[in-house]
C-alpha atoms as a printed R data frame, in Angstrom:
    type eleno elety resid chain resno        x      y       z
1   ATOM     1    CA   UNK     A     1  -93.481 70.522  -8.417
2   ATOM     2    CA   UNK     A     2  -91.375 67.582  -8.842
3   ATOM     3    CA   UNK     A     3  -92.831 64.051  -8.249
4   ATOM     4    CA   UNK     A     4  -90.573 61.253  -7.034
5   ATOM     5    CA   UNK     A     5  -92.468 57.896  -6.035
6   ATOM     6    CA   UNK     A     6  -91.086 55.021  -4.622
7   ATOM     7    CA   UNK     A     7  -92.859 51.817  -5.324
8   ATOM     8    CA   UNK     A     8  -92.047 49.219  -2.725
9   ATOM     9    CA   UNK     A     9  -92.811 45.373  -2.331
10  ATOM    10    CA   UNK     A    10  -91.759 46.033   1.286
11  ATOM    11    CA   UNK     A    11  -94.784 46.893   4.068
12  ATOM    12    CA   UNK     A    12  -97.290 49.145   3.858
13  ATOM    13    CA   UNK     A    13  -96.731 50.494   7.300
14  ATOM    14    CA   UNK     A    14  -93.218 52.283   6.398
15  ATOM    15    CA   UNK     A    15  -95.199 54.378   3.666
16  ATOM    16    CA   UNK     A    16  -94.365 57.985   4.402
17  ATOM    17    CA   UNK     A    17  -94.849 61.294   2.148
18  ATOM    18    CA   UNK     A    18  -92.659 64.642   2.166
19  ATOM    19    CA   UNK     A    19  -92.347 67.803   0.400
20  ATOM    20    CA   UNK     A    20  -88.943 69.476   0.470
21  ATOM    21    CA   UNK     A    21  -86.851 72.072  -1.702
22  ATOM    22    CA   UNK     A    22  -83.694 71.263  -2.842
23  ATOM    23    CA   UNK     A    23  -81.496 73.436  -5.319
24  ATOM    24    CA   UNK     A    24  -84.546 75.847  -5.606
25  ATOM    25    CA   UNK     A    25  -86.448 73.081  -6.760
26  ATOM    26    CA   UNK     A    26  -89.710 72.099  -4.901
27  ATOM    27    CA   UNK     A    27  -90.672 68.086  -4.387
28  ATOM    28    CA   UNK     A    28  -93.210 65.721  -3.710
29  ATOM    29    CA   UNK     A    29  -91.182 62.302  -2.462
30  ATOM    30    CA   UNK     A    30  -93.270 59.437  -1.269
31  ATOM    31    CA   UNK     A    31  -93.506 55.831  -0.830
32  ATOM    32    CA   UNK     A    32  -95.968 53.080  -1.443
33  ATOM    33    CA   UNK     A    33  -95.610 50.108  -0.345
34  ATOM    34    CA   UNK     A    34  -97.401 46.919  -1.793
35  ATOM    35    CA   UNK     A    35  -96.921 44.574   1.176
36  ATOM    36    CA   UNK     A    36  -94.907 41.925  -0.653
37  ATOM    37    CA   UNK     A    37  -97.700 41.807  -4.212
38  ATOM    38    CA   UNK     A    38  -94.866 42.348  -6.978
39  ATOM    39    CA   UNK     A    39  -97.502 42.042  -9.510
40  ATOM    40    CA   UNK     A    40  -99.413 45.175  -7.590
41  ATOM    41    CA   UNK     A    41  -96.216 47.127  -7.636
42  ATOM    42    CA   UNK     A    42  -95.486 46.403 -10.913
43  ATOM    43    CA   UNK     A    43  -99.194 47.500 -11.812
44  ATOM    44    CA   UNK     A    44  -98.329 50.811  -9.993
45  ATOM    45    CA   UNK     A    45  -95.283 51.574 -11.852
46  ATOM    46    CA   UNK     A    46  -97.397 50.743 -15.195
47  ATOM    47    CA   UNK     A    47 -100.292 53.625 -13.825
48  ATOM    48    CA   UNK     A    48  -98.045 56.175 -12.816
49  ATOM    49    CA   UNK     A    49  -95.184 55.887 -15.748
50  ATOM    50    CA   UNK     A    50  -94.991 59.357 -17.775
51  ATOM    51    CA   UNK     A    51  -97.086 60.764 -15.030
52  ATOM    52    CA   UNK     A    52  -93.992 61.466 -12.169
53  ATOM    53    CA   UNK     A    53  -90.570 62.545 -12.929
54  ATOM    54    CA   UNK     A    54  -88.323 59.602 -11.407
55  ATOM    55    CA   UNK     A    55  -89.249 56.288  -9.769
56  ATOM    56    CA   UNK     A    56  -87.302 54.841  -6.977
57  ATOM    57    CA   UNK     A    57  -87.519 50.854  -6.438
58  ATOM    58    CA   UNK     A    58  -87.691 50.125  -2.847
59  ATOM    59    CA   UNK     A    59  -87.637 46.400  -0.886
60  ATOM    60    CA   UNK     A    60  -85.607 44.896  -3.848
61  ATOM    61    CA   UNK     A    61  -82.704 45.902  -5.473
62  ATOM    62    CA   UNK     A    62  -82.165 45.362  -9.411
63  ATOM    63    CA   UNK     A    63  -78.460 44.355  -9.064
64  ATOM    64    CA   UNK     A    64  -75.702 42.438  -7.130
65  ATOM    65    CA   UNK     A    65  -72.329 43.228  -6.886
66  ATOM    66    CA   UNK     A    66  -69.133 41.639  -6.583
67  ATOM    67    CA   UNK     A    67  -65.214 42.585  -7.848
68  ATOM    68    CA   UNK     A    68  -66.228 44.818 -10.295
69  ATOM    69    CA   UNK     A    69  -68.777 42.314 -11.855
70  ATOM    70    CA   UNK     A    70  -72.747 42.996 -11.622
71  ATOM    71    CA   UNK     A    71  -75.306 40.476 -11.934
72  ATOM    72    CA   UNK     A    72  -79.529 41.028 -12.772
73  ATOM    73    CA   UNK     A    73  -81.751 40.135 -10.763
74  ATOM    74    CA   UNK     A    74  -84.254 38.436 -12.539
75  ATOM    75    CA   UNK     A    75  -87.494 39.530 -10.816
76  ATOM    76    CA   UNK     A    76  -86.446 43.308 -11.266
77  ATOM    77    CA   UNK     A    77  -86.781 42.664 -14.713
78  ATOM    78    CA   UNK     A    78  -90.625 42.975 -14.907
79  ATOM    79    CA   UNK     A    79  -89.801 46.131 -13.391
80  ATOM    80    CA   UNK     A    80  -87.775 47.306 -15.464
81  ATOM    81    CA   UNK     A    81  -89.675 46.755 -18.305
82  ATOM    82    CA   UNK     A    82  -92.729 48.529 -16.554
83  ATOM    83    CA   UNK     A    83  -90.922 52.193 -16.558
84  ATOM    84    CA   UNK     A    84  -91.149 53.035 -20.369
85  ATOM    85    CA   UNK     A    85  -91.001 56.910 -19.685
86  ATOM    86    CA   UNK     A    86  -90.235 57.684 -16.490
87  ATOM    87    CA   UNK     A    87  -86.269 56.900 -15.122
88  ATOM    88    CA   UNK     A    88  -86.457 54.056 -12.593
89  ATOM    89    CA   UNK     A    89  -83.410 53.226 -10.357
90  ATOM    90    CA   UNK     A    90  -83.048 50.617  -7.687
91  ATOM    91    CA   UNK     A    91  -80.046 53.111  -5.508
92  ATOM    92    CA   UNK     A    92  -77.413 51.450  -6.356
93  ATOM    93    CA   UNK     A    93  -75.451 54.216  -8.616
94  ATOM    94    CA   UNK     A    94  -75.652 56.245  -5.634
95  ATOM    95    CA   UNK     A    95  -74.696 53.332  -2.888
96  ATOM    96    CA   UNK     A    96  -71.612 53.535  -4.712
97  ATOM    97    CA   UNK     A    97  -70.530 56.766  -4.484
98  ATOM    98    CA   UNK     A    98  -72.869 58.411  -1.625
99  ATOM    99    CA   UNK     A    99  -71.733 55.344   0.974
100 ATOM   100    CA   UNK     A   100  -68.187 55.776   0.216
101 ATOM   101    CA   UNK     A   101  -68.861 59.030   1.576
102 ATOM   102    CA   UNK     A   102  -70.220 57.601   4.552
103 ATOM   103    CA   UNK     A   103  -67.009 56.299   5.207
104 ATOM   104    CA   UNK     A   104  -64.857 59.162   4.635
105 ATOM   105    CA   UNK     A   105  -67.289 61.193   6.679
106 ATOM   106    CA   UNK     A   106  -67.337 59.082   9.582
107 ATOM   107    CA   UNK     A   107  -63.358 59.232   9.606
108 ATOM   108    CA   UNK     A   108  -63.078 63.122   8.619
109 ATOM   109    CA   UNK     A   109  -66.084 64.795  10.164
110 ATOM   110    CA   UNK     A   110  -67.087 62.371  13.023
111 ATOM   111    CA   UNK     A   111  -62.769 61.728  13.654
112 ATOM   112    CA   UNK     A   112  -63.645 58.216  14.263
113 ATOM   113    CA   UNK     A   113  -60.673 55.773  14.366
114 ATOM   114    CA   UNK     A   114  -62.252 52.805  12.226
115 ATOM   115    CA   UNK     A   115  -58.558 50.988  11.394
116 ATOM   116    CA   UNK     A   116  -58.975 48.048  13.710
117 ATOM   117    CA   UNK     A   117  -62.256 48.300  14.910
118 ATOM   118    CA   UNK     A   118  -64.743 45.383  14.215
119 ATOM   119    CA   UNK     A   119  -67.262 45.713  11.962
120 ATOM   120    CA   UNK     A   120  -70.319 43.774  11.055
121 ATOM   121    CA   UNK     A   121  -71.286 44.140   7.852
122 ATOM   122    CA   UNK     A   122  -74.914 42.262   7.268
123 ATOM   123    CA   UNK     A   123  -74.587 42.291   3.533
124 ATOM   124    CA   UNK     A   124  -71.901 43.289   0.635
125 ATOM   125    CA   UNK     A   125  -72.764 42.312  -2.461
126 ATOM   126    CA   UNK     A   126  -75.787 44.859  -2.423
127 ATOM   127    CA   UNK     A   127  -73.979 48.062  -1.559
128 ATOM   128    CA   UNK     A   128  -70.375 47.143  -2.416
129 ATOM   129    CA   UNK     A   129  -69.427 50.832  -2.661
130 ATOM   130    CA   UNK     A   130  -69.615 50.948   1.431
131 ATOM   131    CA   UNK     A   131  -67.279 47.837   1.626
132 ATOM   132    CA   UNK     A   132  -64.651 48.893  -0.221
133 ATOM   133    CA   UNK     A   133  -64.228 51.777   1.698
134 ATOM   134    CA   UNK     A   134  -64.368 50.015   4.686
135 ATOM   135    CA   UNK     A   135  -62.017 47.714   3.962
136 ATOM   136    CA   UNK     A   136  -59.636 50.426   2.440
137 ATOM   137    CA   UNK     A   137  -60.005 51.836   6.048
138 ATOM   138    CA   UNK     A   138  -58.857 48.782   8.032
139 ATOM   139    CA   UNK     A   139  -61.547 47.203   9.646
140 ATOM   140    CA   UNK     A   140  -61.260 44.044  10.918
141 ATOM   141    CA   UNK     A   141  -64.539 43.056   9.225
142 ATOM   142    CA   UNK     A   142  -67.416 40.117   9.137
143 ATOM   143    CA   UNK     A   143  -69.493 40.443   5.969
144 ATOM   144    CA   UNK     A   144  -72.680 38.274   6.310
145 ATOM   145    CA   UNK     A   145  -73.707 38.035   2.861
146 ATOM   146    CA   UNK     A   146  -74.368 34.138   3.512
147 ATOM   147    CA   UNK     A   147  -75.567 34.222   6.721
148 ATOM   148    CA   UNK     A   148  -78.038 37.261   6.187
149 ATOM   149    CA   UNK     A   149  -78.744 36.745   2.408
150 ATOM   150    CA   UNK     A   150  -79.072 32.637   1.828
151 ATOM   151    CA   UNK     A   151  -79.392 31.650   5.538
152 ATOM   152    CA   UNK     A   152  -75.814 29.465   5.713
153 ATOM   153    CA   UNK     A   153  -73.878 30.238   9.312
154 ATOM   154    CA   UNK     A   154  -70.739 31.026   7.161
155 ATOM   155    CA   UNK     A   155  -68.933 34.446   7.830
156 ATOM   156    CA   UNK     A   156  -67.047 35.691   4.818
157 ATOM   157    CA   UNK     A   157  -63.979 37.982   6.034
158 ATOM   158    CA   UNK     A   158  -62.510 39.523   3.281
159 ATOM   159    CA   UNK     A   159  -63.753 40.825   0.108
160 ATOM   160    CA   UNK     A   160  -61.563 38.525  -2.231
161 ATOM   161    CA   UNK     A   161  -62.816 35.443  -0.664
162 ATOM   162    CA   UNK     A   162  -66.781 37.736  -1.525
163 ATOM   163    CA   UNK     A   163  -65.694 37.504  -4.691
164 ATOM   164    CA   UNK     A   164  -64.713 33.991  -5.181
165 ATOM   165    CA   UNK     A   165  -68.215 33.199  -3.596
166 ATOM   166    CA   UNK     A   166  -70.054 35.551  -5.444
167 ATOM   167    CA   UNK     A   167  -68.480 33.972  -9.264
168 ATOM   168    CA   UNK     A   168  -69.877 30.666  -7.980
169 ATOM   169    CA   UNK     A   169  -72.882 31.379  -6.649
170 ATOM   170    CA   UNK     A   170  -74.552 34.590  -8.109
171 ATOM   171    CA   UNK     A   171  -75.169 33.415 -11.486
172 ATOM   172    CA   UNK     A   172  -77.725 30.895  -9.673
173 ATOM   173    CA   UNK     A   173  -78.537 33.237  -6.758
174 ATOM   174    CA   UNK     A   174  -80.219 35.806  -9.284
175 ATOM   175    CA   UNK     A   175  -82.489 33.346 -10.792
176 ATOM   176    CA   UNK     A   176  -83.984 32.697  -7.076
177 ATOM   177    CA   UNK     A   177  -87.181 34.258  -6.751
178 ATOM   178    CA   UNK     A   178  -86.349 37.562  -4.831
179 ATOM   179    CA   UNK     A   179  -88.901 36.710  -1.740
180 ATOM   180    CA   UNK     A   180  -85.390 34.000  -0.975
181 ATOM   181    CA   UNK     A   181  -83.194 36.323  -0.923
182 ATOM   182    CA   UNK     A   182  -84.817 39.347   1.025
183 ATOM   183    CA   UNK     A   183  -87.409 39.528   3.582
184 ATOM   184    CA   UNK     A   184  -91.084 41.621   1.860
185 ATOM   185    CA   UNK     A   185  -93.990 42.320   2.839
186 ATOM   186    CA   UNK     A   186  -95.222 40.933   6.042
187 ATOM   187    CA   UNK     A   187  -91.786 39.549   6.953
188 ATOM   188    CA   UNK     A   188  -90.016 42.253   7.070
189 ATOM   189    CA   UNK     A   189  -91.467 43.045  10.323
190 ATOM   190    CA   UNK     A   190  -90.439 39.517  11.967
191 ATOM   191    CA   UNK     A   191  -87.446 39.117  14.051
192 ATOM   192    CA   UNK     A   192  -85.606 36.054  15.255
193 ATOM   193    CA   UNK     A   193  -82.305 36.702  17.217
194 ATOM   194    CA   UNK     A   194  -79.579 35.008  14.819
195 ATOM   195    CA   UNK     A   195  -75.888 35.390  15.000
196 ATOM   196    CA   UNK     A   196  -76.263 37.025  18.151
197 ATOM   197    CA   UNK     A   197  -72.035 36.491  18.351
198 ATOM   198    CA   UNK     A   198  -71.380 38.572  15.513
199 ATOM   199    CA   UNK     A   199  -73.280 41.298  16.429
200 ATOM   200    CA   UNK     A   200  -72.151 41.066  20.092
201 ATOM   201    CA   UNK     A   201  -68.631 40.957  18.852
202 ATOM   202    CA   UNK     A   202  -69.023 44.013  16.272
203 ATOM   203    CA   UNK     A   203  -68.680 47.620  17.365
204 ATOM   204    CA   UNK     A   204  -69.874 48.649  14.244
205 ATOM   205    CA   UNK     A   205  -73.234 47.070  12.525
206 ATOM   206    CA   UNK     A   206  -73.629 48.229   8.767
207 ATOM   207    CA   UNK     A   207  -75.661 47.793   6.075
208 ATOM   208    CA   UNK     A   208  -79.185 47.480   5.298
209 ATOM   209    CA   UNK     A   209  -81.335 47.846   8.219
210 ATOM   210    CA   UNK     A   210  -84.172 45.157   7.582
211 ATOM   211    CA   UNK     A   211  -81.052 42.637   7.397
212 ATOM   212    CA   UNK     A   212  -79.695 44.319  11.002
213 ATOM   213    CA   UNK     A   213  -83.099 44.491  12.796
214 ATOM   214    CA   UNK     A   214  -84.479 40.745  11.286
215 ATOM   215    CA   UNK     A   215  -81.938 39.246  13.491
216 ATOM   216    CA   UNK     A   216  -80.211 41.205  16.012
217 ATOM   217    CA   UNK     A   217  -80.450 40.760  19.684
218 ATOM   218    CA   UNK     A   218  -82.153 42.988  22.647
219 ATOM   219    CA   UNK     A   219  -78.588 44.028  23.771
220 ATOM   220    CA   UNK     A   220  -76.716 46.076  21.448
221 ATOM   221    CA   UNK     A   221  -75.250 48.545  24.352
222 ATOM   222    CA   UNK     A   222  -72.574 50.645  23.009
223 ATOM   223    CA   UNK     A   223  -72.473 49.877  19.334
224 ATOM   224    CA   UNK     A   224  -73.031 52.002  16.752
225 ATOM   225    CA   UNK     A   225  -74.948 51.432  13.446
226 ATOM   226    CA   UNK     A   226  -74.409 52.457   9.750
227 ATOM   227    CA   UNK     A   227  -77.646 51.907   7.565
228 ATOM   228    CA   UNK     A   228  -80.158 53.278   4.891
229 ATOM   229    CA   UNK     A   229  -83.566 53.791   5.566
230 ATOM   230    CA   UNK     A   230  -84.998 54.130   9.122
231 ATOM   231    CA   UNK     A   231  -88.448 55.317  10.663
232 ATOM   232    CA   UNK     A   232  -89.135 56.770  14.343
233 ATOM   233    CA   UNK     A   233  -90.020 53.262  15.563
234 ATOM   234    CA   UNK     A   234  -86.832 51.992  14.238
235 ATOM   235    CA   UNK     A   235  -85.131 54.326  15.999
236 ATOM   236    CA   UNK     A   236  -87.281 54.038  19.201
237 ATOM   237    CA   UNK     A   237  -86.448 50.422  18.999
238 ATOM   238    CA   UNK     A   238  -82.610 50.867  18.657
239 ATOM   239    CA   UNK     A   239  -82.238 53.519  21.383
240 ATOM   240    CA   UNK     A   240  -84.156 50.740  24.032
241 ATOM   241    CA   UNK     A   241  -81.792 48.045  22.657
242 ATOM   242    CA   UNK     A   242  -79.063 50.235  23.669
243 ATOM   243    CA   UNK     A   243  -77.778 51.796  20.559
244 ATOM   244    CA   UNK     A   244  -74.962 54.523  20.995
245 ATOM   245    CA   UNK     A   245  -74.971 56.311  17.352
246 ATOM   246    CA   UNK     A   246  -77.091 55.634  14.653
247 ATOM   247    CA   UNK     A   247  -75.341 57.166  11.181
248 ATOM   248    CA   UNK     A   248  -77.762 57.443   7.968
249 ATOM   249    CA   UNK     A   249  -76.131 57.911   4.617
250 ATOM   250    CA   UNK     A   250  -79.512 59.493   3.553
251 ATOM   251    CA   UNK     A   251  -80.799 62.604   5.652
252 ATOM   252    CA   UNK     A   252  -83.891 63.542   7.632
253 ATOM   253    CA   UNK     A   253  -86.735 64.397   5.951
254 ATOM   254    CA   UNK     A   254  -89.260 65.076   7.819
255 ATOM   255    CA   UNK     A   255  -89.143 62.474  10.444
256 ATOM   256    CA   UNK     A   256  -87.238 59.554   8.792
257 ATOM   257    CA   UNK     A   257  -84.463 58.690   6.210
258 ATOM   258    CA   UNK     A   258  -86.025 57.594   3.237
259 ATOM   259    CA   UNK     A   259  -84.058 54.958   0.968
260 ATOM   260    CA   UNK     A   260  -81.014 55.609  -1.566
261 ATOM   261    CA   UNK     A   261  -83.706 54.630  -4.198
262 ATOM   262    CA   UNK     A   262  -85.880 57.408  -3.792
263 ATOM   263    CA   UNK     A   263  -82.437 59.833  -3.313
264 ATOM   264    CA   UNK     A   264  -81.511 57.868  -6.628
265 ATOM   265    CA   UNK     A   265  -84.162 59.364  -8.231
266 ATOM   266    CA   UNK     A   266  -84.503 63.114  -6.797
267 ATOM   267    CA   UNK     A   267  -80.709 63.293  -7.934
268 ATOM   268    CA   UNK     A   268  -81.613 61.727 -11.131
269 ATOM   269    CA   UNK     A   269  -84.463 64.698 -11.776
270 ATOM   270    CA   UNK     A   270  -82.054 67.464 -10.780
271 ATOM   271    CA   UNK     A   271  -79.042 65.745 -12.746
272 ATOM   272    CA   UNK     A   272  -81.565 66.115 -15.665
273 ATOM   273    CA   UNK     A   273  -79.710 63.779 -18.224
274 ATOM   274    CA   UNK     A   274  -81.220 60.487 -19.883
275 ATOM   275    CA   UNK     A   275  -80.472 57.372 -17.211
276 ATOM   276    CA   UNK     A   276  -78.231 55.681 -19.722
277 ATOM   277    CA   UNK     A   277  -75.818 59.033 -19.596
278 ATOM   278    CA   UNK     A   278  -75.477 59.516 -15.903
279 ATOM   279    CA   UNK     A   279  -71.781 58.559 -14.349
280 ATOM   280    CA   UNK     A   280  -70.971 58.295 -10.981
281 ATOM   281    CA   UNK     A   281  -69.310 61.675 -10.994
282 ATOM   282    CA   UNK     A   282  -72.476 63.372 -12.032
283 ATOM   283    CA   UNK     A   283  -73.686 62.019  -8.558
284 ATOM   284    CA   UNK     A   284  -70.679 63.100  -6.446
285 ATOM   285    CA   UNK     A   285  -70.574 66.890  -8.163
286 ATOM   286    CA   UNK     A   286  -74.868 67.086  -6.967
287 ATOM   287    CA   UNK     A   287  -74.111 65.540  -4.099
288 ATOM   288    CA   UNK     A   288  -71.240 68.359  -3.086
289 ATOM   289    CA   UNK     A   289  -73.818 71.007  -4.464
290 ATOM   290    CA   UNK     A   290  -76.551 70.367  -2.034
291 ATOM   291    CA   UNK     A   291  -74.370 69.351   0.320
292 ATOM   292    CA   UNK     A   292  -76.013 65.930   0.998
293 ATOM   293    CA   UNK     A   293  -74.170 65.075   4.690
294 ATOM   294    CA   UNK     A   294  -75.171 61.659   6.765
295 ATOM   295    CA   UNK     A   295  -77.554 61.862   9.963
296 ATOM   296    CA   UNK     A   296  -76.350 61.416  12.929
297 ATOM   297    CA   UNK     A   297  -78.151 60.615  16.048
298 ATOM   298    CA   UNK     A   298  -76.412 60.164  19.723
299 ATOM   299    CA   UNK     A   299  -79.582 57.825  20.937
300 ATOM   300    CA   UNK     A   300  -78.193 57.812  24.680
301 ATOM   301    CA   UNK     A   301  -77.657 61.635  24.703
């Protein structure tokens, strides 16, 4: 059996475990989260290297990205460093090329109009795959990357002015210890209601869902939401709040989507090449072969 482990500074509480067959293959995915103690998850990844087949980095992400630059994070180094057998990826080769898909699936499968329609999108510069399909498919789009990611009320509403931000400030942003830039451990379960407008004024709220659910308000009637990695009480919580649809680019298993990181790495075992030689079109040719569609849940069904 295949082991894929996702080692997570994020909370405890979202740890979850699931075996599952895939391409004739049988699995063992979990998560463990370290409740915000980098120096515990690093620890883990130390223990368990050479002993599973693929790690998946969950509650941080190794990269940023911005008009076709990337930028290191420097805390994910020590990570990094940690895995000196086993493949370790953060999710973001398959952000961008799985939540393209989300787009084109949401216009092709789900025949929904998105040219026009306003769009929240909490953060870019962290799965910049997803906003460059949206914006290829006309949104009229926020991207929060400021407000959600460094705390400044500015709205950013195109992905050249992104980029003109991003060559300014990422080269200092990356050097910020990661715990400013993205809520762990304990924090990730407080909420504040921030920027209430832009979510009232979005009919579509994308992106990572500990950015949406940190902030967002009680009402969200109507909207729909594009995200990653969701549990039952998540869900609970958005079908009170209102929620129409809830999209996943990741798929059920067994109760909840788990993160692109730890879909990172199953594809990664199947894929079967060293890290260093996988493209982006090894993903999309897996992803057709197992036929890796969204979830989709109508919450006021």
């Amino acid at each position: 059996m295949k082991h894929v482990v996702s080692i997570s500074i994020g909370s405890s509480k979202r740890d979850h475990k699931a075996e599952l067959e895939i391409m004739g293959e049988q699995f063992l995915v979990e998560r463990i989260g370290t409740d915000g103690d980098m120096d515990r998850a690093v620890e883990l990844i130390r223990q368990l290297d050479g002993k599973v087949d693929a790690f998946g980095l969950g509650g941080m992400y190794m990269y940023i990205y911005a008009d076709n630059r990337r930028y290191t994070i420097r805390d994910s180094k020590r990570f990094a460093s940690a895995a000196r057998k086993t493949p370790l990826v953060d999710g973001s080769g398959l952000k961008n090329t799985l939540e393209r898909k989300v787009v084109t699936f949401l216009q092709e499968r789900m025949n929904l109009e998105l040219k026009g329609r306003r769009l929240l999108l909490v953060a870019a510069v962290d799965r910049f795959g997803m906003a460059e399909a949206i914006a290829l498919a006309g949104c009229d789009m926020v991207i929060g990357d400021l407000m959600f990611g460094l705390g400044l009320p500015i709205p950013i509403h195109s992905l050249r002015t992104l980029a003109v931000v991003a060559r300014i400030a990422a080269p200092i942003v990356v050097q910020l210890p990661f715990k400013v830039l993205y809520p762990t451990g304990s924090k990730q379960e407080q909420s504040k209601v921030k920027y209430s407008k832009y979510y009232e004024w979005a009919e579509i709220i994308a992106g990572d869902y500990l950015f949406i659910s940190r902030h967002m308000p009680e009402n969200l009637r109507g909207k729909i939401i594009v995200t990653n990695t969701v549990t039952q009480n998540d869900i609970d919580v958005l079908r009170r709040r209102g929620v129409e649809m809830l999209i996943t680019s990741t798929p059920n298993l067994c109760g909840r989507s788990f993160g692109t990181n730890v879909m990172e790495a199953v594809l990664v075992t199947l894929i079967g090449k060293p890290l260093e030689d996988i493209k982006p079109q090894d993903y999309l040719e897996m992803l057709d072969a197992i036929n890796f569609t969204p979830r989709v849940e109508y919450l006021q069904a």
